[in-house]
C-alpha positions as CSV (number, residue, x, y, z in Angstrom):
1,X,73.8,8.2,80.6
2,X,72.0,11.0,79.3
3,X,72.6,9.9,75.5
4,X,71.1,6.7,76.6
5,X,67.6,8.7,78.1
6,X,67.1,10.5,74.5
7,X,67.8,7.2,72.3
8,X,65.3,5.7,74.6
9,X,62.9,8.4,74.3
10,X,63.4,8.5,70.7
11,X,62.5,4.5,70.8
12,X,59.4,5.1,72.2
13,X,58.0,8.0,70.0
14,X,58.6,6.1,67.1
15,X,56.7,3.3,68.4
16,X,53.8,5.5,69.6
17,X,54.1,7.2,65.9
18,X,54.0,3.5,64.5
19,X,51.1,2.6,66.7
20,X,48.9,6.0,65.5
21,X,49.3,4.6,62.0
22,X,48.1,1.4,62.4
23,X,44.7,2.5,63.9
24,X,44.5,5.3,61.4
25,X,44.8,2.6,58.6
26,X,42.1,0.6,60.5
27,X,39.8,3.3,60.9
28,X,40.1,4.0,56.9
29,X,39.6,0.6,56.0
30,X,36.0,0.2,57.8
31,X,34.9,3.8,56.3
32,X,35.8,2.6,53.1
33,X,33.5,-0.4,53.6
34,X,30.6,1.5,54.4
35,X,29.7,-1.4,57.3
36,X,30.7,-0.5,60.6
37,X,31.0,-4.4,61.2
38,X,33.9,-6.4,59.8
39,X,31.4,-9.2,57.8
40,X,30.3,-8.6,54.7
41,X,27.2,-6.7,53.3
42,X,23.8,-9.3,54.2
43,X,21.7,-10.3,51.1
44,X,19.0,-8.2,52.0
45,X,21.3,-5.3,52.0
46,X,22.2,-6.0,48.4
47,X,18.8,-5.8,47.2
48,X,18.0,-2.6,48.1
49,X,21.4,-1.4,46.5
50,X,21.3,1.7,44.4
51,X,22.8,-0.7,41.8
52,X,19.8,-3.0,42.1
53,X,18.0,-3.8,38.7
54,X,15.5,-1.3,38.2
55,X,11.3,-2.5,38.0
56,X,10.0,-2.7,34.5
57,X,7.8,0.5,33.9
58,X,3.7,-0.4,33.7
59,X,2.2,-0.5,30.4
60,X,-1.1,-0.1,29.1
61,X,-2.8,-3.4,28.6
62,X,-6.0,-4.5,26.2
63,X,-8.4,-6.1,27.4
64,X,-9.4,-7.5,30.6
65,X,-6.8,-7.9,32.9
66,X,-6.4,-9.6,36.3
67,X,-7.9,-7.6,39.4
68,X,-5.9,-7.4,42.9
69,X,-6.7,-9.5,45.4
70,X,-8.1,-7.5,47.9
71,X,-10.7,-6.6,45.2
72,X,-11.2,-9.2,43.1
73,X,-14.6,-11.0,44.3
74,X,-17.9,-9.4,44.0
75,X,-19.0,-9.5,47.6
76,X,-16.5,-6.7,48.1
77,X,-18.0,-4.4,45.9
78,X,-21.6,-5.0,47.4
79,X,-21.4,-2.3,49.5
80,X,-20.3,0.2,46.6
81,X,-23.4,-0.5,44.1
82,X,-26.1,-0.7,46.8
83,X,-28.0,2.1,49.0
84,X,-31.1,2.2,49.8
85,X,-33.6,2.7,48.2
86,X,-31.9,0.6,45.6
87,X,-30.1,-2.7,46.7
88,X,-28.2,-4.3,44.7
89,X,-25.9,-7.5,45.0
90,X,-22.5,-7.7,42.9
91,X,-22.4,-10.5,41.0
92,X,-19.1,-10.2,38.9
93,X,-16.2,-7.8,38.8
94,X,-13.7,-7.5,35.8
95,X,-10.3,-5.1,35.6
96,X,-8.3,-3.5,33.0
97,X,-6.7,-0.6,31.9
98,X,-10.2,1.3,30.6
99,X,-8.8,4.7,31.3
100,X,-6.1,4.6,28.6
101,X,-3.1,4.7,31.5
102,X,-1.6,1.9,33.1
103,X,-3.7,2.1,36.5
104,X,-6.2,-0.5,37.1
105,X,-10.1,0.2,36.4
106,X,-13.1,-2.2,37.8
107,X,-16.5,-3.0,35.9
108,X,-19.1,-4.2,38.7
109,X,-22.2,-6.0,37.5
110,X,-24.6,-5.9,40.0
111,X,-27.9,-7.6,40.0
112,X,-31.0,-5.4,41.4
113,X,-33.0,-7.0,44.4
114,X,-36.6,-6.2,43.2
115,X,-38.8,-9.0,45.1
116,X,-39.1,-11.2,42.4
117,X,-39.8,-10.4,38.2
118,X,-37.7,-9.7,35.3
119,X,-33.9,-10.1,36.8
120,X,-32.6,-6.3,35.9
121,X,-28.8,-5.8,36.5
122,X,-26.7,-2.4,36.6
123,X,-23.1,-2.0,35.2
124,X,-20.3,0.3,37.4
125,X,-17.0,1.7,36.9
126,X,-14.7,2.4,39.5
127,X,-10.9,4.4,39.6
128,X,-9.0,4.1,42.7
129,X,-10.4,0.4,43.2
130,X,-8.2,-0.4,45.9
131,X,-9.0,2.6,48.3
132,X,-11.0,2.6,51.1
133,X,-13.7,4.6,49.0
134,X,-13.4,3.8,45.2
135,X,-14.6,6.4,43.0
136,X,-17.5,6.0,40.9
137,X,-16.6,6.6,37.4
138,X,-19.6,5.4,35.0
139,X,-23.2,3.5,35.7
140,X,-25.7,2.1,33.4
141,X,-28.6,0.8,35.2
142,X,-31.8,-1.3,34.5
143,X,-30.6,-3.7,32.4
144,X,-33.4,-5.9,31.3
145,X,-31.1,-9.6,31.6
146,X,-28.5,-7.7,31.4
147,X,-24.7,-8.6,31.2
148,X,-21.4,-6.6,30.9
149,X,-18.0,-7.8,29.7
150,X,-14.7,-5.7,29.1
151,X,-13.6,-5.9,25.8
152,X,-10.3,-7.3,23.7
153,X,-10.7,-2.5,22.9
154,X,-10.9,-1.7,26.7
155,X,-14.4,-0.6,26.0
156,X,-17.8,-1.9,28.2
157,X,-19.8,-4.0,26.4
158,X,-23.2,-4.5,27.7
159,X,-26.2,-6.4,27.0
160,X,-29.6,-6.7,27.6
161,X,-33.1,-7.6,25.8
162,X,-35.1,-4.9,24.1
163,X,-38.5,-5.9,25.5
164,X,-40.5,-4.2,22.0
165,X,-38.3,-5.4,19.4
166,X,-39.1,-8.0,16.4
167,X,-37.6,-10.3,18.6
168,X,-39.5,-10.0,21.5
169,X,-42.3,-8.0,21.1
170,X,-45.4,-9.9,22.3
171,X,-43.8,-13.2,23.9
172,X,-43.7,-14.3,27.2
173,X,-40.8,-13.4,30.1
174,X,-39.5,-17.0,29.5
175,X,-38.7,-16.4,25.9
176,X,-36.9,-13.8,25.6
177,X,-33.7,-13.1,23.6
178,X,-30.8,-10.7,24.5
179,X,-31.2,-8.5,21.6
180,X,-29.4,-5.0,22.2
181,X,-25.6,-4.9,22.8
182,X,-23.8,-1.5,23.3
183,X,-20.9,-0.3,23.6
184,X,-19.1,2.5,26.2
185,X,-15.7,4.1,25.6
186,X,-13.9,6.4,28.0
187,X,-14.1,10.0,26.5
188,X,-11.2,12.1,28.2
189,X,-12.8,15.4,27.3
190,X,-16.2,14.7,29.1
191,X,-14.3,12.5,32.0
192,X,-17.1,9.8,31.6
193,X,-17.8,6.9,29.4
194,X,-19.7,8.0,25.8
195,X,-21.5,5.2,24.0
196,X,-19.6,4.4,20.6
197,X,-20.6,2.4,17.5
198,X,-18.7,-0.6,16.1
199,X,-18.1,0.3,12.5
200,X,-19.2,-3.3,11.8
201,X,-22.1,-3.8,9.6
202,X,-22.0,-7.7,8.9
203,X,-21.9,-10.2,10.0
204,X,-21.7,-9.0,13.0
205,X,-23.7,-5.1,14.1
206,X,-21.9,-4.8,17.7
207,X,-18.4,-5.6,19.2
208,X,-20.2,-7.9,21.7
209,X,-22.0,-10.0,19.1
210,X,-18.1,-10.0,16.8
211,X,-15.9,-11.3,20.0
212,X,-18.5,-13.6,20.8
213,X,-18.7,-15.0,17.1
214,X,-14.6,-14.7,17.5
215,X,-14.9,-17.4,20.3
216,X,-16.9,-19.5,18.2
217,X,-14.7,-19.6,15.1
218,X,-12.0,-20.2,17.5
219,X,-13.7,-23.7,18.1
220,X,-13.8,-24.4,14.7
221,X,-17.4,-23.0,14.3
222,X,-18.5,-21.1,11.2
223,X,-14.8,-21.0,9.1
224,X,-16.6,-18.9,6.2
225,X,-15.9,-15.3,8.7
226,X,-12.2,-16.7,7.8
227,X,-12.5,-16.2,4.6
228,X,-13.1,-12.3,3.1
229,X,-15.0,-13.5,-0.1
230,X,-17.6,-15.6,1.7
231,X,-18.4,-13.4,4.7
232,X,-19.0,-10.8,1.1
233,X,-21.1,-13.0,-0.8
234,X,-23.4,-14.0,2.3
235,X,-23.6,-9.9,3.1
236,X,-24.7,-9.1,-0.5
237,X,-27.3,-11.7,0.0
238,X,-28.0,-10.5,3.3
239,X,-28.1,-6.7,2.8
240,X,-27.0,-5.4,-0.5
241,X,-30.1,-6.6,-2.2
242,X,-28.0,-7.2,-5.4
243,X,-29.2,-10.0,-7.7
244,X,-28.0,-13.9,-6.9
245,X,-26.3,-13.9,-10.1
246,X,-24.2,-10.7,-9.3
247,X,-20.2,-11.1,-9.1
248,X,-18.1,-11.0,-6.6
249,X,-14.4,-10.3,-7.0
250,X,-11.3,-9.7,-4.5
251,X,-9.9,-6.7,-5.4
252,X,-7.0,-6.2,-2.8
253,X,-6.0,-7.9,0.6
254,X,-8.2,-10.5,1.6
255,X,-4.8,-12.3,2.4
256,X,-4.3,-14.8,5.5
257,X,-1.7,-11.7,6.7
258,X,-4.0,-8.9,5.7
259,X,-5.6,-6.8,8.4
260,X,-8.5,-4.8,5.4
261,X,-9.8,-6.6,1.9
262,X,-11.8,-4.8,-0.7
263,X,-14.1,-6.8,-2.9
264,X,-16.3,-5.3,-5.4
265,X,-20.0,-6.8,-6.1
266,X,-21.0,-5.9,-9.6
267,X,-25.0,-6.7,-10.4
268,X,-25.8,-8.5,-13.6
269,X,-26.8,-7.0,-16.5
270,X,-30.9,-6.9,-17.3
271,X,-30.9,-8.4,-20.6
272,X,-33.1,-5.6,-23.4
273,X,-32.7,-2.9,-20.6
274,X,-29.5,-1.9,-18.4
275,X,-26.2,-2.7,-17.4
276,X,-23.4,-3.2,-17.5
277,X,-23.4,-1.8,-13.3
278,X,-21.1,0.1,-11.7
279,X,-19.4,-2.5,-8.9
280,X,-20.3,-1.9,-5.0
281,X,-17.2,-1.7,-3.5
282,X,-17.5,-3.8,-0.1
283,X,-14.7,-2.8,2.3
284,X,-13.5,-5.6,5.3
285,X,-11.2,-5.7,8.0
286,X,-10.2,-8.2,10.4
287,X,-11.9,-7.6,14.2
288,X,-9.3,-5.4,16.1
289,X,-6.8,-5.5,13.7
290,X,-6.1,-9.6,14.7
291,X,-4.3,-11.1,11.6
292,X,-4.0,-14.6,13.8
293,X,-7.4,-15.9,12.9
294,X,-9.4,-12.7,13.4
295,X,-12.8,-12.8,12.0
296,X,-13.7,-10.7,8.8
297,X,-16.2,-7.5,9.4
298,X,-17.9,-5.5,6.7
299,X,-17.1,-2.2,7.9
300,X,-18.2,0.0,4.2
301,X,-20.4,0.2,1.5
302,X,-20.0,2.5,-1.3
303,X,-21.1,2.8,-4.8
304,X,-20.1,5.5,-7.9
305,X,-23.6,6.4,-8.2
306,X,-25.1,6.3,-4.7
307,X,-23.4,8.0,-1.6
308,X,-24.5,9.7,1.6
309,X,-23.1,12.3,2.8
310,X,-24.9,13.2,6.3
311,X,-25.4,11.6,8.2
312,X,-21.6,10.7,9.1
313,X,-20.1,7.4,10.3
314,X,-21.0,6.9,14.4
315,X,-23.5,10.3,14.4
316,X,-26.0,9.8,16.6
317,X,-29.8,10.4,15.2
318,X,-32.8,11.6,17.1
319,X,-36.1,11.7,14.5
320,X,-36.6,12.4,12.3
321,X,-33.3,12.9,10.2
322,X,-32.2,14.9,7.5
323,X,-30.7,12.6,4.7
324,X,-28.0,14.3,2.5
325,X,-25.8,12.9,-0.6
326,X,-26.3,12.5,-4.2
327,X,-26.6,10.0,-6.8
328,X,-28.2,9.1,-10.3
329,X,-32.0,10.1,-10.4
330,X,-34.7,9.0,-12.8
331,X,-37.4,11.6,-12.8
332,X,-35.5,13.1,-10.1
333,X,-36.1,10.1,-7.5
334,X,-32.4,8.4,-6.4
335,X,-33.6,5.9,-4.7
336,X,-35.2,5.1,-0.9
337,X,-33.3,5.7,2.1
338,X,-33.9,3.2,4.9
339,X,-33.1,3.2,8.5
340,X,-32.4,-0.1,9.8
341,X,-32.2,-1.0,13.8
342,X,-30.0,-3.7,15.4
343,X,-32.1,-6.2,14.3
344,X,-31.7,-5.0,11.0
345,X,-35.2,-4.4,10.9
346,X,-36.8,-1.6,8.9
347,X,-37.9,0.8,11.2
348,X,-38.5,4.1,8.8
349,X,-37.7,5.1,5.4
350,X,-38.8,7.9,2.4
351,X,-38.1,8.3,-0.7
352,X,-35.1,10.3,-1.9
353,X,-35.7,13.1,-4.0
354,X,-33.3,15.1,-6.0
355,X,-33.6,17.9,-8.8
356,X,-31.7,16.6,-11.6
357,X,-34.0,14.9,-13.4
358,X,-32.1,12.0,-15.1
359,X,-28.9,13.2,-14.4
360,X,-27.1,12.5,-11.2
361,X,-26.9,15.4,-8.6
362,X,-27.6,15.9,-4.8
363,X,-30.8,15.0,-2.6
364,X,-32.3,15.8,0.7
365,X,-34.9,13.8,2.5
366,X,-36.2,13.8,6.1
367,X,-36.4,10.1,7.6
368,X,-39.1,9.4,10.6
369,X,-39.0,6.3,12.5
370,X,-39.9,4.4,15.3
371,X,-37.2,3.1,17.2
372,X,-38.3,0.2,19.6
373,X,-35.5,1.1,21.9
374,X,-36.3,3.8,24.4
375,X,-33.6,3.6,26.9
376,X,-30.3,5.2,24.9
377,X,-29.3,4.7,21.4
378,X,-28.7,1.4,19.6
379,X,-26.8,0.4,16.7
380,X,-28.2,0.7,13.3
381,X,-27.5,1.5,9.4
382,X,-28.7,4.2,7.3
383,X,-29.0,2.8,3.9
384,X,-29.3,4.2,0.2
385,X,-31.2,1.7,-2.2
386,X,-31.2,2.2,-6.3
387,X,-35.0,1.1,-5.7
388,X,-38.4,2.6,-6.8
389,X,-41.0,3.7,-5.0
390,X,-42.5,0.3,-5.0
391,X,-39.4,-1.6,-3.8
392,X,-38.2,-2.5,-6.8
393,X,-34.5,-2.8,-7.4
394,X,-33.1,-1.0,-10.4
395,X,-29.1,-2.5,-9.3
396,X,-27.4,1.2,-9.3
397,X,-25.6,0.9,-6.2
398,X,-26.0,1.0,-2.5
399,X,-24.6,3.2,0.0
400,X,-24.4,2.8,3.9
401,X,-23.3,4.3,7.2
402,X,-23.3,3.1,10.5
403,X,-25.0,4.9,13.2
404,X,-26.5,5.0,16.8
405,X,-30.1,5.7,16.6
406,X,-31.7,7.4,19.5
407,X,-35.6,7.6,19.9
């Protein structure tokens, strides 16, 4: 009887042990799923996984780019551009990467409220554009007609007319012309936006005026800024002053591929007097680098016997300014220097005078002018004519620089 106790007992432990197993196994099977539920992980589950494919990291984009919705019409920028006493409206606003990072800027135009007149218009920038209080980055106010786009470069264009230029001077309200386009790039070492100069000097003086002639030739309008050889020919004719008869060879790129061309523009030779000329090597390249139709721009001038050497591409100029560089001289004279406005009108010049007699050698001239623009700088040229004192050309060379001329 008592052997029959312990097998029984024995029976029973094993079966207890046996039980203890199977909920152990259990128990380690649900860990091991992670889900303290027997169905499966839920679709939403899965996409917050570790193992999830990663978001694409943002990227600095050109030009303007779409703006978020909570900001993206110009009623909800009203209240940033306008305190009394100034009031102001929005009328547009454009986004893009301006700052050089991947966050998203916003340009406000905003039109001034003024009780009738001129229309005047101010231009904002804004970081932070979807915080309760964006901050103000960059204004330009007082914008006679004025208008603001962002560019295919990130940079503001503006534009607005210049009430006393050649243009305008002395006509009516009704008829005037937007003239004066500028340009405004972000400058990280003085945190704001600095006004910049397109290193274009034909056919086109500003970025604004080139994307907007872009557009054009787009539509099938004006195919010769296609073609590096034209856009030269019609600039010699325009602004080198070299004789009809001149030539005018492709010297390298130029190509349908090519981003730069070089084409030199050799004057004729005076029959009985001079020649043969030096060529005036004409430097192009295609606006912002776009080999997929991208217009041609003139973008240097320089000659063997003519060259400036101050002031320097994009300097800005208060007058009057000193004139440096060197050249050939008869009876010491190089030539007249010229400053030239956005209009490419004349607006001061002087002979340039030397010490070499009729050798080449250096020269220094102070140039006073009159610029028509009193509000900021504007675009112009500084140009070195192989002329005379009495205008005449004497075809040996040109040289140019583009510049922002201040009052």
């Amino acid at each position: 009887m008592k052997s029959f106790f312990l097998q029984r007992k024995n029976w029973f432990s094993a079966l207890s042990l046996l039980f203890l197993l199977v909920l152990s196994l259990a128990a380690c099977s649900t860990n091991a799923s992670g889900n303290g539920s027997s169905k499966p992980p839920s679709t939403a589950d899965a996409a917050t996984s570790p193992i999830s494919t990663p978001s694409s990291t943002p990227t600095v984009q050109m030009g303007a780019q779409p703006c978020p919705d909570a900001v993206k019409t110009p009623a909800s920028w009203t209240p940033f551009v306008s305190a009394p006493p100034d009031i102001r409206v929005a009328d547009s606003v454009s986004c893009g990467n301006l700052l050089g990072k991947p966050s998203l800027q916003a340009m406000v135009v905003a039109r001034e409220i003024l009780g009738g007149g001129p229309v005047y218009r101010s231009i904002f920038v804004f970081d932070k554009i979807t915080d309760p209080k964006p901050q103000l980055l960059f204004q330009v106010g007082h914008l006679l007609k004025g208008e603001a786009q962002i560019s295919g470069y990130s940079t503001i264009l503006t534009a607005q007319v210049d009430r006393n230029s050649s243009l305008n001077k002395g006509k009516p309200y009704a008829a005037w012309t937007t003239d004066l386009f500028r340009e405004f790039q972000w400058s990280q070492g003085t945190r704001t936006f600095v006004q910049v100069a397109f290193p274009g000097l034909f056919p086109d003086l500003t970025r604004y005026q080139a994307e907007k002639d872009q557009l054009l030739v787009n539509q099938g309008h004006q195919p010769w800024k296609l073609d590096a050889l034209s856009t030269t020919k019609l600039f010699a004719k325009a602004l080198l002053r070299t004789p009809a008869d001149s030539t005018v060879v492709l010297v390298s790129g130029g190509g349908v591929h090519d981003v730069d061309a070089v084409v030199h523009v050799t004057p004729s030779v005076l029959v009985g007097c001079c020649g043969p000329f030096p060529p005036i090597k004409v430097t192009l390249s295609r606006l912002e680098g776009n080999t997929s139709n991208g217009i041609w721009i003139v973008v240097g001038v320089t000659s063997e016997y003519k060259t400036i050497t101050a002031p320097q591409k994009g300097d800005r100029l208060n007058s009057p300014v000193a004139v440096t560089g060197s050249g050939s001289q008869f009876e010491s004279q190089v030539g007249i220097v010229h400053l030239l406005d956005h209009l490419s009108t004349d607006i001061g010049h002087s002979i340039a005078m030397g010490t070499s007699g009729f050798k080449s050698g250096p020269f220094s001239v102070n140039v006073s002018y009159e610029a028509s623009f009193q509000g900021g700088a504007q675009e112009g040229i500084v140009v070195l004519y192989d002329e005379n004192g009495g205008g005449t050309s004497l075809r040996g060379g040109v040289a140019m620089v583009k510049v922002l001329i201040s009052k």
